[in-house]
Residue, then its C-alpha position, 0 to 999 in steps of 0.5 A: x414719290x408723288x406729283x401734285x395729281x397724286x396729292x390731290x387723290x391722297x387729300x380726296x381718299x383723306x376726306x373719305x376716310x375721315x367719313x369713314x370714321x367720323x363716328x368713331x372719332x367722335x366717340x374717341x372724344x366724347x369722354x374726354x373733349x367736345x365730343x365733336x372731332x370726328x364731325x369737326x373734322x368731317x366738315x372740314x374736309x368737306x369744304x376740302x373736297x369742294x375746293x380740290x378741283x380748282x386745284x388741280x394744275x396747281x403747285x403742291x405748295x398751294x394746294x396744301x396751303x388751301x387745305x390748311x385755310x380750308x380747315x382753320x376756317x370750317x372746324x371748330x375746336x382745337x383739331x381746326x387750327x392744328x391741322x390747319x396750321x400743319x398743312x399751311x406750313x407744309x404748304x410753305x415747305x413745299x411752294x412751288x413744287x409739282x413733285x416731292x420726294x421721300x427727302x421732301x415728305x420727311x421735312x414737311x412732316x417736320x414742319x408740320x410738327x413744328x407748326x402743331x407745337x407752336x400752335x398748341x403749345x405742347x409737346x410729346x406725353x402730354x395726349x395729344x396728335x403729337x403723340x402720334x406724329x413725332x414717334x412717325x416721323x422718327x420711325x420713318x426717318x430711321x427707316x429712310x436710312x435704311x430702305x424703300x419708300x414704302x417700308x418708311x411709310x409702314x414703319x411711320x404708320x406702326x409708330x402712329x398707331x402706337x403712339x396714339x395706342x400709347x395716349x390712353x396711359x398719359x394724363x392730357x395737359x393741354x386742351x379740353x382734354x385737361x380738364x378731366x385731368x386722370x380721369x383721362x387715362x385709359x381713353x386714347x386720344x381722338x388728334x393723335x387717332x385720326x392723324x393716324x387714318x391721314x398717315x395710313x392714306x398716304x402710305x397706302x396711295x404710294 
């Protein structure tokens, strides 16, 4: 499915993308956070990019788990340590590893899942990035039982963009979103959007 050159490709078209839509992930936020998640996020792949490389004849595992330093350590707010702690813990699932295949995305998604849970104690319906990366990794997982690679990647990108569509009828719980308690609804959440563009990368590089 993918080697450690293509993932170093796929981080780099990531970075770009999150340029891309630095703006409008901003805007996203600015009713109901810190109005800063698309610069956020921008910065840190920023500090991403400059790191790539030096990664180049590395592991897989390594270099994800240096993206995830990366962002803990240049994005302010929640979405840093969220992503963060995502992509180290992707790092860990996958150490050593020059190749991965659809099996191995899968459990990575996971474990990244599982890192964002912990990390921002809370779960699905509750407007977050969660909303959109758990419907994901079901949707490509029933997918997987029955098709190719790429079929699983699109039925993950169509259940994203849902779940994160499906954010501005759910009242935030956790985070800076929570304070404006309803006033929330109808606004779709900046974490689960731009986990949305990082997924729509990836199935576009395979």
């Amino acid at each position: 499915m993918a080697d450690n050159k293509l993932v170093i490709s796929i981080l780099k078209k990531i970075g770009e993308t999150i340029e891309e839509q630095k703006e409008y992930l901003t805007e996203l936020d600015q009713p109901i956070g810190d109005s800063d998640h698309g610069i956020n996020l921008a910065r840190g792949f920023h500090e991403v990019a400059k790191k790539l490389p030096t990664l180049e004849d590395k592991d897989i595992g390594t270099i994800l788990k240096t993206v995830g330093m990366a962002l803990v350590s240049t994005v302010g707010g929640a979405s840093g340590p969220l992503y963060g702690s995502a992509f180290m813990k992707m790092g860990m699932a996958l150490n050593g590893r020059m190749e991965l295949n659809l099996e191995d995305f899968l459990k990575a998604m996971d474990t990244a899942i599982e890192a964002v849970k912990q990390r921002g104690k809370s779960t699905v319906e509750e407007a977050t990035m969660l909303d959109a990366m758990v419907p994901a990794a079901e949707a490509m997982k029933k997918a997987a039982s029955e098709g190719s690679s790429k079929s699983v990647l699109e039925a993950g990108c169509r259940a994203a963009w849902a779940g994160a569509e499906h954010t501005k009828d759910l009242v935030a719980t956790k985070g800076r979103a929570s304070y404006v308690g309803e006033r929330g609804l109808g606004h779709q959440d900046p974490g689960a959007t731009s986990f949305s563009f990082m997924l729509e990368v990836v199935k576009d590089a395979l």
